[in-house]
C-alpha positions in Angstrom: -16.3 -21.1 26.2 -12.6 -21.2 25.3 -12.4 -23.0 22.0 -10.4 -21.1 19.0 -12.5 -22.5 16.0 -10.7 -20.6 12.9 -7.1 -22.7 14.5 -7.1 -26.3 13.7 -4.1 -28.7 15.1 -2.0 -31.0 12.5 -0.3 -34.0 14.2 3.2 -34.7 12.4 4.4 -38.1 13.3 6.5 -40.5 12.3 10.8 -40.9 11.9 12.2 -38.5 13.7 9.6 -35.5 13.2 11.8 -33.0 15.3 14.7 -33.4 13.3 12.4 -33.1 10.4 11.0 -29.6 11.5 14.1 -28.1 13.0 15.7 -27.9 8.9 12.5 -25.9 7.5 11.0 -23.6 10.5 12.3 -20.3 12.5 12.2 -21.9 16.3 14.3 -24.5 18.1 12.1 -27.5 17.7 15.0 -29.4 20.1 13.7 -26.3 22.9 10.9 -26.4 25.4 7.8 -26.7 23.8 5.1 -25.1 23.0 7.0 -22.5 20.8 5.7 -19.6 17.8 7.4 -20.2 14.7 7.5 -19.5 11.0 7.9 -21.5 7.9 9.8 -19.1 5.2 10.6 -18.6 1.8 14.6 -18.8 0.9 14.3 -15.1 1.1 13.2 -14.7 4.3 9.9 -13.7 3.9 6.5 -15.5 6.0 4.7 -18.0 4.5 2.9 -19.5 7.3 3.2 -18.9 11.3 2.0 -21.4 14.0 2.4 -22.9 17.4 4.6 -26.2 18.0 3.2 -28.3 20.7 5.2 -31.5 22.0 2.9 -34.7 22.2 5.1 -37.7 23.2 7.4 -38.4 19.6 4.7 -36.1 17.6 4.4 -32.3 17.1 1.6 -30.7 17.1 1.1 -27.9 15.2 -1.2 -25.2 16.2 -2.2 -22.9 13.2 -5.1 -21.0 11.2 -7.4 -23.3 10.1 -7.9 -21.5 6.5 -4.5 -22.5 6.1 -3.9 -25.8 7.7 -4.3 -28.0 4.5 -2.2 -25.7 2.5 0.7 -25.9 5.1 0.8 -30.1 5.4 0.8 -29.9 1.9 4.0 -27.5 1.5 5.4 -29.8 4.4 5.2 -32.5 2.5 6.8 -31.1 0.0 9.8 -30.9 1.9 9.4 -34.6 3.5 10.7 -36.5 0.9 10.8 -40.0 1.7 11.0 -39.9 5.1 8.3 -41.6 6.8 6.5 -39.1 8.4 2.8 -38.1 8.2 1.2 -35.1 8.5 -2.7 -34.4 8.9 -5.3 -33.0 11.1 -5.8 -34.1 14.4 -10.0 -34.1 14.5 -9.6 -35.2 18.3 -8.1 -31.9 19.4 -9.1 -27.8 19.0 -6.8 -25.0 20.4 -8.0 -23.2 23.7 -7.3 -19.5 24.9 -9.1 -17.9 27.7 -7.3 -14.7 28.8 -6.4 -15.5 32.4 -7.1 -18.4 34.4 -4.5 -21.6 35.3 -5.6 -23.9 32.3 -3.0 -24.2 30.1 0.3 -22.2 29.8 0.5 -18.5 28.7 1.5 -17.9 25.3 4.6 -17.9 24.5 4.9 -15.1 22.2 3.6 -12.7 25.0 2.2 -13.5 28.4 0.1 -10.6 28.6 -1.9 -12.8 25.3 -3.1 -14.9 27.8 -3.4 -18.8 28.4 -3.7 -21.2 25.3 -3.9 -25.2 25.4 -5.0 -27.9 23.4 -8.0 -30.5 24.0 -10.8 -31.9 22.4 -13.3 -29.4 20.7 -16.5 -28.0 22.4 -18.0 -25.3 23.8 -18.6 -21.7 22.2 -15.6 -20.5 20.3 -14.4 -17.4 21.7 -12.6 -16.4 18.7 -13.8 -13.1 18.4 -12.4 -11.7 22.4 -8.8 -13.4 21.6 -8.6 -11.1 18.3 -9.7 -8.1 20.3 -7.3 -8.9 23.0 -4.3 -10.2 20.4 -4.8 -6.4 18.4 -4.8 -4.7 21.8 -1.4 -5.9 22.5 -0.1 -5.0 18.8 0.5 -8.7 17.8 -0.5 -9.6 14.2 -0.7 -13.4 13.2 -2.0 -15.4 10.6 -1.7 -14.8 6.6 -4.5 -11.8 6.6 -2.3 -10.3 8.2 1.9 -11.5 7.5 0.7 -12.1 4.0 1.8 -14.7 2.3 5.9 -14.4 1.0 5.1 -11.1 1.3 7.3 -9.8 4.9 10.2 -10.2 5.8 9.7 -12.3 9.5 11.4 -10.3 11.3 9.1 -7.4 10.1 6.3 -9.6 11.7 8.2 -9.0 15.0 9.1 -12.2 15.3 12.6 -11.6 17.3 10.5 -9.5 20.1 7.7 -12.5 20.2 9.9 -15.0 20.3 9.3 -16.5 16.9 12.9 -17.2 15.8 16.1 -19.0 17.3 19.6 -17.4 16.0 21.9 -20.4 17.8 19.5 -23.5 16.5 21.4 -23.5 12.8 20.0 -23.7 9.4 16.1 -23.4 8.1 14.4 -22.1 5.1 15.3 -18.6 5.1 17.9 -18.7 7.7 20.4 -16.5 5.7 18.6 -13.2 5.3 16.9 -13.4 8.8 20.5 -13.9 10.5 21.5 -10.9 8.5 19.3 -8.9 9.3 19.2 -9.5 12.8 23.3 -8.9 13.0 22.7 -5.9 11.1 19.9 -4.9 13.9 18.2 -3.7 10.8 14.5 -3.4 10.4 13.5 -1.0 8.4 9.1 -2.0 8.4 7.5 -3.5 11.1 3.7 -4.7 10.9 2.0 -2.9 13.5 -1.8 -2.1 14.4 -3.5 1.1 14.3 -6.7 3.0 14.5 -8.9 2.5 11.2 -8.4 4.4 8.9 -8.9 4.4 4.9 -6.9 1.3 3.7 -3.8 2.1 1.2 -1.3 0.2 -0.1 0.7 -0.5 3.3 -2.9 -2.1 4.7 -3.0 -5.3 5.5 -6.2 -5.8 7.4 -9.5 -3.7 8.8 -11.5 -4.8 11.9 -14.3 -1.8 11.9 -15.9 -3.5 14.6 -12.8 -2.9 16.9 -12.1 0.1 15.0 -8.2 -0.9 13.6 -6.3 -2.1 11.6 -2.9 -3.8 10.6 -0.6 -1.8 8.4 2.9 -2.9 7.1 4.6 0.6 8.1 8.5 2.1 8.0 9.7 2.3 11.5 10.6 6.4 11.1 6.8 6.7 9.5 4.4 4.3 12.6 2.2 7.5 13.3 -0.6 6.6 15.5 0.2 3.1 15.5 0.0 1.0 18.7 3.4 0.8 21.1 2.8 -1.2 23.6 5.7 -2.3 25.9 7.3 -4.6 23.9 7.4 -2.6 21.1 8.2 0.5 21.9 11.2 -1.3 23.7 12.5 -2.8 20.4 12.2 0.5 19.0 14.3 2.3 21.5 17.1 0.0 21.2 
């Protein structure tokens, strides 16, 4: 009872997939592994976010499985002719359970829990682990970060350890430096108890009673601040 069935892993393989990764996504592919990173638009805004697992030579990529097949197909665009492949792994599922010694914790946020990968079975539990994730104020996936629609580090990604700022250049690289030397965020996804939806909603959960809205930092309300956020926000 640990399987995460709406994730789904891709397996890139082939010449030299972590160089290949390290010029298009947000985290130090070159770093220890498992990491959370993003894959950007030039202007610094989220197309996809996921989880890059090491497996020998290969990466595995941990990420929603709604938008698995779109992502291989945008990294191929960038592949070239390079020989590298890129397609679902059918031996492995992602696993969460939220405490435990399987697995490591997730390194977004410990308090998320422990996450590994391993062949599929049992009953997914995908349901608790977006309960829990909510609880802690983290938003993933593109029903949420939308899709070249916010900025990543409006996603939080500096305070969840989704982004490198010493690793060099990536897709979007220019605007998210900036913006971090600047220290200026000026909207920050965030949940909050439901509420009608408006144009700064991104999602509703009215079984758990929230929601994820793309709010100004001077204007959260009743948002969520846990810990980690409302640390960033004193800075």
């Amino acid at each position: 009872m640990t399987m995460l069935a709406n994730r789904t892993v891709l397996r890139v393989a082939g010449e030299d997939v972590c160089g290949f990764l390290q010029g298009l996504v947000t985290h130090d592919v070159a770093s220890a592994l498992p990491v959370w990173a993003g894959l950007l638009t030039p202007q610094g805004k989220a197309l996809f976010d996921f989880l890059l697992w090491a497996d020998d030579d290969d990466i595995l990529i941990d990420v929603e499985a709604a938008q698995a097949e779109a992502l291989a197909r945008r990294l191929t665009m960038y592949r070239l002719r390079r020989a590298i492949t890129i397609a679902i792994d059918p031996a492995l599922a992602v696993h969460w359970s939220r405490d435990g010694d399987a697995g490591i914790a997730d390194p977004r946020l410990p308090e998320l829990g422990r996450r590994w990968l391993a062949p599929p079975g049992g009953t997914p539990v995908d349901n608790a682990w977006t309960a829990h994730r909510l609880s802690l104020g983290v938003t993933e996936g593109r029903g949420e970060l939308g899709s070249g629609e916010t900025l990543w580090l409006e996603c939080n990604a500096r305070e969840l350890n989704g982004v490198s700022f010493t690793k060099g250049c990536y897709v979007g690289q220019e605007n998210t430096a900036r913006m971090h030397h600047r220290a200026k965020v000026n909207r920050r996804l965030v949940v909050a108890p439901i509420a009608p939806a408006g144009d700064r909603t991104r999602a509703l959960y009215p079984a758990l009673g929230l929601m994820v809205e793309h709010r100004r930092v001077e204007a959260l309300g009743d948002a969520l601040r846990p810990a980690w956020l409302a640390a960033a926000l004193a800075d």
